[in-house]
N, C-alpha and C positions, 0 to 999 in steps of 0.2 A: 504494500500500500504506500503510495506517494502523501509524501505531509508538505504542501508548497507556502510558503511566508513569502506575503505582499506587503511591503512598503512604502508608503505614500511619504513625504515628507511637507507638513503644514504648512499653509502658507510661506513656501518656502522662499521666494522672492522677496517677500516681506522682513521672514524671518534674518536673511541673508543683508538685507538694509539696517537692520536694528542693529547687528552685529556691529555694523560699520558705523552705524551714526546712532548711539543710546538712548538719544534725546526722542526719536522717535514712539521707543517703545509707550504701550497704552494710549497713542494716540491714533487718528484716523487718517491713514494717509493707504493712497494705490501708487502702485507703478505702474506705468505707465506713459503714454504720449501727451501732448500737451490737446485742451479741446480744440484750442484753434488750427492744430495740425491733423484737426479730424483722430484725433488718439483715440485709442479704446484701455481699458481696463487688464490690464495683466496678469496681476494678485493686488489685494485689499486687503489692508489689516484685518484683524478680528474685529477691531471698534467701529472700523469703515462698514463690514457688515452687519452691525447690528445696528446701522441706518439704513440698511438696504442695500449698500451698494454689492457687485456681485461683476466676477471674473467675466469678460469679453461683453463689459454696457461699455457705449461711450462716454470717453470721458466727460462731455456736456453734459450727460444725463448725471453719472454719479455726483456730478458739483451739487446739480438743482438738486440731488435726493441728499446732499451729503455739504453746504457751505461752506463750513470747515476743514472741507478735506483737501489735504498736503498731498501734491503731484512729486513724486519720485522718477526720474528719467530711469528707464533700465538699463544696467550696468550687464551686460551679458555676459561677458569672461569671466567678473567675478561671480555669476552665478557658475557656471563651468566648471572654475576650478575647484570650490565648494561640492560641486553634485558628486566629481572624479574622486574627492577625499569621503565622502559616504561610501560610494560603489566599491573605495577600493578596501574596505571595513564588510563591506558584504561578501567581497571573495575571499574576506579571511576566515568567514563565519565558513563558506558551503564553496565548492568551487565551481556547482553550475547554478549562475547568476546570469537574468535574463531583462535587462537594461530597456523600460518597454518608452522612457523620458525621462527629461533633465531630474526629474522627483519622485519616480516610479521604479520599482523594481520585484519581481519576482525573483525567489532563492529557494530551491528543493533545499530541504534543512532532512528528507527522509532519511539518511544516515546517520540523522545525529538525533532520532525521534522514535523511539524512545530506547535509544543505544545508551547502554552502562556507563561508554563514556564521556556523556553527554557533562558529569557533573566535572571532570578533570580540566574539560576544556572551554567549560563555559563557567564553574565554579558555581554552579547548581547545586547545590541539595536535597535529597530525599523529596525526589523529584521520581515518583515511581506507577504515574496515568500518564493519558495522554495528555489531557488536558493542562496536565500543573509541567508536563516537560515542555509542549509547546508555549505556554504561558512563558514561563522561565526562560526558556528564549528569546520569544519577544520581549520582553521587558532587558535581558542583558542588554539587545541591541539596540533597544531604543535610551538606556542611560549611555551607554557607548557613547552613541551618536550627540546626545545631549553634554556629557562631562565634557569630551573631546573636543565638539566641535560647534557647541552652544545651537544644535540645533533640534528644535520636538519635533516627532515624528508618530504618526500612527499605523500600525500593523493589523493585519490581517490573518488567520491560522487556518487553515484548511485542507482536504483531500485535494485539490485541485485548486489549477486557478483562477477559474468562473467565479468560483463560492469565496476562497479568500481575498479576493477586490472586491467584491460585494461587504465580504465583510468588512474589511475595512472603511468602505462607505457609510456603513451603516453606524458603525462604531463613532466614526468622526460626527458623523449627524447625531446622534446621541449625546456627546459631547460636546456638542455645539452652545456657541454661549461662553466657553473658558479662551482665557488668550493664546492657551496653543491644548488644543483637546489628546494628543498624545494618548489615544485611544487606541486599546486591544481590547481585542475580538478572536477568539477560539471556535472552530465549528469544530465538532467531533467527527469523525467519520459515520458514516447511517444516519446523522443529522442534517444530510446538506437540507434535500425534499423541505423537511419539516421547517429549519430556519427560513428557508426562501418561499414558502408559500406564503406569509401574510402580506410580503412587499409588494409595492408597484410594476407593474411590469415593464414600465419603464426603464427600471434598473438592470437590464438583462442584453447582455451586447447582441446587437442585431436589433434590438426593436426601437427603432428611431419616432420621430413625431410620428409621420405616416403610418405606421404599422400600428403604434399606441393607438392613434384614432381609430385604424378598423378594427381593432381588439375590442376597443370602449362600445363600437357600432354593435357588436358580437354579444357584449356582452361579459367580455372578460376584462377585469379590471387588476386580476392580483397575479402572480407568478402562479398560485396554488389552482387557480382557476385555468390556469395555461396548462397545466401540465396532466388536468383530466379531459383536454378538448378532443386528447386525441392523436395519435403521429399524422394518420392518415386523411382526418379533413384539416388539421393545420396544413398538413402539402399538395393538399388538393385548394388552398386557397391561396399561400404563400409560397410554393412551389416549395426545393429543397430547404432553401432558408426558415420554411415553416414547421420543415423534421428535426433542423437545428433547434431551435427555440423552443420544442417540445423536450427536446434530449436535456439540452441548458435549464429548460423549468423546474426538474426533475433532479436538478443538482449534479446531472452528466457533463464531464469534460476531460477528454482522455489526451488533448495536449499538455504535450512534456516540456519544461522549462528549457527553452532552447536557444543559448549563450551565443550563436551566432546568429545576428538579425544585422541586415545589412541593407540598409536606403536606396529606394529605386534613383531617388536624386534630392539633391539638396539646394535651396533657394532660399530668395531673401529678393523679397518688393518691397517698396514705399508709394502711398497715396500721397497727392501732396496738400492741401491745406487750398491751394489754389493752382488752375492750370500753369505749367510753366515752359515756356518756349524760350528763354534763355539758355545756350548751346552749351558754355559753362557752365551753368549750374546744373548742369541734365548729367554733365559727365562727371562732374562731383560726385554726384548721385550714383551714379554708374561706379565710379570708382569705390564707393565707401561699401555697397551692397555686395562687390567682386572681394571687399578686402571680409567682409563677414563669413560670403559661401567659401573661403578660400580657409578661414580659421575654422569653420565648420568639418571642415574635409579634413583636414589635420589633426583635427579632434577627433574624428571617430578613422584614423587613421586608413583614407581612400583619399581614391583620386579617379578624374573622369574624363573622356573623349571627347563630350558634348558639350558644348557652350551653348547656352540659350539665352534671348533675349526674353522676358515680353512688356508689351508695350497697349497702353490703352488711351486711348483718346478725348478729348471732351465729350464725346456725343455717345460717351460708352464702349465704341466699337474698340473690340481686344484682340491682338495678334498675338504669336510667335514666331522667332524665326531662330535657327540655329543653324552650327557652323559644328563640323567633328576634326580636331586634332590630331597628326602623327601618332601621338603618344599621350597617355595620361596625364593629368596635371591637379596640383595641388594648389601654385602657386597662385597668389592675387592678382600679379601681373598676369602673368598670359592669358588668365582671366579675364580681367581689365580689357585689355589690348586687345578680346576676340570681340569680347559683349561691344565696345566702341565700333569696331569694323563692322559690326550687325547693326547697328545703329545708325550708322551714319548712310548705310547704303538702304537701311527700309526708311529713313525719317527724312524729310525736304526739310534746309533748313529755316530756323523760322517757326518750324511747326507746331504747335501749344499740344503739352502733355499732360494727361492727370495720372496715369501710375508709368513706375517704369519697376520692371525685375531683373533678375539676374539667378540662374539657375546652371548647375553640372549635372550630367545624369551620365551613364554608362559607365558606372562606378564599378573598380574594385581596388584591390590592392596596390600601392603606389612601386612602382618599379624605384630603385635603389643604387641601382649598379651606375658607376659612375661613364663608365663605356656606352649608355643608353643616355643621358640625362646631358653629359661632355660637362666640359670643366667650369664655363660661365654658369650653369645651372646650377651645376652643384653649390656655385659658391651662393649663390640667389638663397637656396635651399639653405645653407647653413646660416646666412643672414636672418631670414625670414623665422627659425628656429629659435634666434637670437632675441627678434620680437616679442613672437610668440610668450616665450619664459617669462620677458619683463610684464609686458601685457597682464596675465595670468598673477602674478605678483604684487601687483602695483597698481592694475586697474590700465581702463583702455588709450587713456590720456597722457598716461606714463612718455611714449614715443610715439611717432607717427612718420611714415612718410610723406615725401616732399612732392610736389611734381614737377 
């Protein structure tokens, strides 16, 4: 039997600001964009939500719900380097860890659940159900994470990973109200059914608004209600995705925490606040979003063939256009330098824009060998390294390049 522990980590963005500026703490403040830059909502303190305000409103709105509330720019490296010092505290706990976001993670913990020598190496005691061993663990790792690295976190306990992120959901929401809910939650194995039938069915991956409203149409309002409709007329109405949801209602999920998950591609757009057809400021633009997809890619340690543009205009209408490289690339430059060349040959200048992106796809493994990359690259590459570090350290303002 598999025992998989889900990880959420609170308000983590927030939490990650308090750390750095104190003054913060107990009061109501979101990260996020500014309203007149059309911003949205990123994370919100605990005090921010308990006036309403809530992860992806726009900024305009949470002001009017929320007066007093302190706008926080996001600092994105230092959320990074922060997430990479949790994650690397979870490969010390289990060594398949399955990275699902910057704040999320799944860790089979079933070798160490309810194994003898769970108490040697976690300093557990008489620790002898399932319940008080997975307990035990969660709570080791969330004081870990807390002593260490000042940050709460809520856990999840489960046969699988359907029911332990639920759990953890549900935990947090029960906790709700406290400045960091640092909520566990245990499902026992034979319990999944029973815990998840009184919820919303909301709560169940795969059933989005749509699906919620024809459930409601149906008649089914709760998971419990889901999971005696039936395999065969949920897939006679929702096709296979309707035998999933039945399997899932039922507390079924036979995915295994799987450590290698690798991004079809990786991007970064900005909307602008107002149209802009200044040719300079578009490649600013261009430049700054090629320098984020490029920290991106080096982060999660790819690199890609495709360079894409895309581009939208006042009147709505949205394109793409992309360009494939020789060879792999990680780097912001050649980034830069492709996204520009797609830009300049789809855009007449002059022309008024209201978003622009910047996207790599055809990821894998970044080639190394210096016979493949030649000797200017490599030095780019050790430069950019260079950055990298200080960035990570210091925060994004630390260095910059010139143009």
């Amino acid at each position: 039997m598999s025992t998989i522990l889900h990880l959420d980590l609170d308000a983590f963005f927030c939490a990650v600001e308090e750390l750095h500026d104190p003054s913060l703490t107990g009061k109501p403040f979101a990260v996020g964009g500014r309203p007149e830059e059309r911003g949205v909502v990123a994370s919100c303190s605990y005090a921010a939500r308990a006036q309403g305000v809530r992860s992806a409103m726009p900024m305009g709105r949470a002001l009017r719900q929320c007066p007093e509330l302190i706008i926080v720019p996001p600092q994105r490296s230092r959320y990074s380097h922060m997430s990479q010092q949790v994650m690397d505290r979870l490969h010390n706990l289990a060594p398949l860890v399955e990275q699902i976001s910057i704040d999320e993670a799944f860790v089979d913990i079933s070798d160490l659940c309810p194994d003898s020598n769970i108490s040697s190496r976690l300093k557990v005691e008489s620790l002898d159900t399932f319940e008080s061993v997975a307990a035990g663990i969660g709570r080791k790792i969330q004081r870990q994470i807390m002593d260490e690295l000042g940050l709460p976190c809520s856990v999840g306990i489960a046969s699988n990973k359907l029911v332990a992120k639920i759990a953890t959901e549900t935990g947090k929401k029960g906790a709700r109200g406290s400045s960091a809910p640092a909520a566990l939650t245990v499902i026992e194995a034979g319990r999944e059914a029973e815990f998840l039938s009184p919820l919303p069915v909301s709560m169940l991956w795969g059933v989005g608004p749509k699906t919620e409203e024809k459930l409601s149409s149906l008649g089914i309002h709760t998971i419990g209600q889901l999971a005696t409709a039936g395999a065969e007329n949920l897939a006679a109405l929702f096709g296979e995705n309707g035998r999933q949801m039945w399997h899932h209602a039922r507390g079924i999920d036979e995915r295994p925490v799987s450590p290698e998950h690798t991004a079809k591609s990786i991007s970064q757009e900005t909307t602008f606040s107002r149209d802009i057809s200044d040719d300079k400021t578009l490649e600013r633009t261009l430049k700054e979003l090629s320098v984020e997809v490029g920290k991106n890619l080096r982060r999660e340690k790819l690199a890609g063939t495709t360079i894409k543009i895309k581009l939208r205009w006042p009147d709505f209408t949205t394109l793409t256009r992309q360009a494939t490289l020789p060879a792999a690339t990680d780097l912001d430059e050649e980034i830069f330098q492709t996204a520009l060349g797609l830009l300049r040959k789809t855009r007449e200048p002059g022309a008024p824009l209201r978003l622009v992106g910047v996207g790599v796809s055809g990821l894998g493994a970044p080639a190394r060998q210096m016979e493949l990359w030649g000797a200017q690259t490599e030095k780019q590459r050790k430069i950019q390294s260079v950055i990298d570090d200080l960035q990570a350290r210091f925060g994004d303002s630390i260095i910059k390049k010139g143009r």
